[in-house]
C-alpha positions as CSV (number, residue, x, y, z in Angstrom):
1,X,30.5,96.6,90.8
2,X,31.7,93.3,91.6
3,X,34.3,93.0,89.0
4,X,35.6,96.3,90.2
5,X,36.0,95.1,93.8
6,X,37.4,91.7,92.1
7,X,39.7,93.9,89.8
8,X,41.0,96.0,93.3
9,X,42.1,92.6,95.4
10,X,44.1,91.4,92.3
11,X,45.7,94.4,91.7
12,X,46.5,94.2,95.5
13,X,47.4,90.8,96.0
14,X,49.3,91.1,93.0
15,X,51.6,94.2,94.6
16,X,52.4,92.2,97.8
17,X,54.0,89.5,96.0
18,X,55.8,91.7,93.6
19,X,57.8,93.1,96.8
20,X,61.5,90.9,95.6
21,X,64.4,90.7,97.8
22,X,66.7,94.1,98.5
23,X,68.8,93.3,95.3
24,X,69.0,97.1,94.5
25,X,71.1,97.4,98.0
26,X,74.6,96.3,97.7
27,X,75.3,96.4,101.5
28,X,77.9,92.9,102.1
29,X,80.7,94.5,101.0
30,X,80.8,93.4,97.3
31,X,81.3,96.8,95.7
32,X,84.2,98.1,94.1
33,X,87.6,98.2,97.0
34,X,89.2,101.1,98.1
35,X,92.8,101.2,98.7
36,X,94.0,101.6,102.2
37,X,96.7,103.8,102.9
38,X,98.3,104.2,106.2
39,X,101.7,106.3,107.6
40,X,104.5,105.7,109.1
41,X,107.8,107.6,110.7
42,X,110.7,107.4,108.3
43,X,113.3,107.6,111.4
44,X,111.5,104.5,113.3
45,X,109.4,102.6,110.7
46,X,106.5,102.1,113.1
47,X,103.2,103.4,112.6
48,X,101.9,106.9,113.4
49,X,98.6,108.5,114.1
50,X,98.6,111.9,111.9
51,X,97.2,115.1,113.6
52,X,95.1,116.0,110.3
53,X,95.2,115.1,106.8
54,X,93.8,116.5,103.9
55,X,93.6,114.1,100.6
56,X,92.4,114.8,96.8
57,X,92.1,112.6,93.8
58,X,92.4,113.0,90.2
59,X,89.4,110.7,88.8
60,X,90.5,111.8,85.4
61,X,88.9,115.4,85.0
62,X,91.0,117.5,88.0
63,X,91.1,117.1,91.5
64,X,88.2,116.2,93.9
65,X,89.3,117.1,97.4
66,X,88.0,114.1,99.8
67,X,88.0,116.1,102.9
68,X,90.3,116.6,105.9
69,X,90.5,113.9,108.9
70,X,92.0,114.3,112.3
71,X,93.7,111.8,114.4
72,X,93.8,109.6,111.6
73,X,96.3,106.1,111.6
74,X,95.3,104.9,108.3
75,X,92.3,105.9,105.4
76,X,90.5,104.5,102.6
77,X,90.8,106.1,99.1
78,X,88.4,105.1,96.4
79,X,90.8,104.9,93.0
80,X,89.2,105.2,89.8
81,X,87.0,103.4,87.8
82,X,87.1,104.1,84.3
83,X,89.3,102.4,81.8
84,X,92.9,104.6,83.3
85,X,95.9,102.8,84.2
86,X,96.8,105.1,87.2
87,X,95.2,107.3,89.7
88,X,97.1,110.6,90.8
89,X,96.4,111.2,94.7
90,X,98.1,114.2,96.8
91,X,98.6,114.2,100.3
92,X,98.7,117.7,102.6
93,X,98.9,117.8,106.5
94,X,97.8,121.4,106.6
95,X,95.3,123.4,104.7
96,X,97.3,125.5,102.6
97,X,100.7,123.3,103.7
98,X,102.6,121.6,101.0
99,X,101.4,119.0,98.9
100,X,103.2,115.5,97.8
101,X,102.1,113.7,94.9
102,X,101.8,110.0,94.3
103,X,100.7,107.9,91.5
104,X,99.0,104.8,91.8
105,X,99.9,102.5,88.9
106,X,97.9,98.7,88.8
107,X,95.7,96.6,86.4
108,X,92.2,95.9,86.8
109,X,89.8,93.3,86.3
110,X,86.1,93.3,86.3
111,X,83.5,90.6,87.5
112,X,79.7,90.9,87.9
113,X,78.4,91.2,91.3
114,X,74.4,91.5,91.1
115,X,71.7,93.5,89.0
116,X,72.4,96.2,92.3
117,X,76.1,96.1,92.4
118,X,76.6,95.8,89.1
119,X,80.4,95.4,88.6
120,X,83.4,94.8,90.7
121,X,86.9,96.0,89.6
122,X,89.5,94.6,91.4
123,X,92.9,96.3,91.4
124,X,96.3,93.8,91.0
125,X,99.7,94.9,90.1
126,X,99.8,97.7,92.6
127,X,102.9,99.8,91.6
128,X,103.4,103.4,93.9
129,X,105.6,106.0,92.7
130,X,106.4,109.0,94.7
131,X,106.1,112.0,92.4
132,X,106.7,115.1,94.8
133,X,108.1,114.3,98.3
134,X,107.0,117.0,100.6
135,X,105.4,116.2,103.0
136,X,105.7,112.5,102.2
137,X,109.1,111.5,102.4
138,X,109.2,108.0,101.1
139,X,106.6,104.8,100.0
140,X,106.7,101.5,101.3
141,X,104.7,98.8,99.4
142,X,102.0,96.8,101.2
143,X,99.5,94.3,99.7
144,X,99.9,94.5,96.1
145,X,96.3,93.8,95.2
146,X,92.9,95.2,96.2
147,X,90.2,92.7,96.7
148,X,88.9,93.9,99.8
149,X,89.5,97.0,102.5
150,X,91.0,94.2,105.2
151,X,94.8,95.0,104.0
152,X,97.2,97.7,104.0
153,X,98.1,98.0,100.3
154,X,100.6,101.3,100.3
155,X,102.7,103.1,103.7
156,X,103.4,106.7,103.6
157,X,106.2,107.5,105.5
158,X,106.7,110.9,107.1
């Protein structure tokens, strides 16, 4: 009986200093960047605050619609991941309204982060190309890399 009681505190002491650090929690920041896209008015050039807009993204097997977002001056678009040069994201400002297409064209590189974040890609090179225009009238270039969500990388004008 006493080696059982000795066998229990081991097994106990040896849980509480198992407990590590939160390394499976990647919470600073250091995951993969989104692009941030905000809009502008092709007749002034300043910024606007859209009424709604509903966005979708090809990640490589058809679209995955992100969802609709009122009074909106600017979102963050996760781009893909995989190996793909491009990523094809369309733009509506009504439900069933007209869609405009625009491709994403960049280069990545990838760095490790942690055992919980696993790998960063970083996007550089960012090219935009207007595919369909409606309801997106023009592009204007921002930050032409993606290390972080702090910049504007790509303007929509409307």
């Amino acid at each position: 009986m006493k080696y059982f009681k000795f066998l229990i505190i081991i097994c106990f002491v040896g849980m509480l200093f198992s407990c590590g650090g939160d390394d499976d929690i990647c919470e600073s920041g250091e995951g993969t960047p989104r692009i941030k896209v905000a809009f502008k008015s092709l007749e002034s050039g300043k910024a606007v605050t859209l009424d709604s807009l509903y966005v979708a993204v090809d990640y490589g097997s058809g679209k995955v619609q992100l969802g609709k977002t009122t009074k909106i001056d600017s979102r963050l678009i996760p781009l893909r991941v995989d190996d793909s040069p491009y990523t094809d994201v369309f733009f509506r400002l009504a439900d069933k309204g007209e869609e405009s297409h625009v491709r994403i064209n960049y280069t990545t590189k990838s760095m490790y982060v942690s055992p919980g974040c696993g790998i960063k890609k970083t996007y550089e090179n960012l090219n935009p190309q207007l595919i369909q225009s409606n309801p997106v009238q023009k592009l204007e270039a921002g930050q032409n890399q993606i290390e972080n969500e702090d910049k504007t990388n790509l303007f929509l004008l409307f």
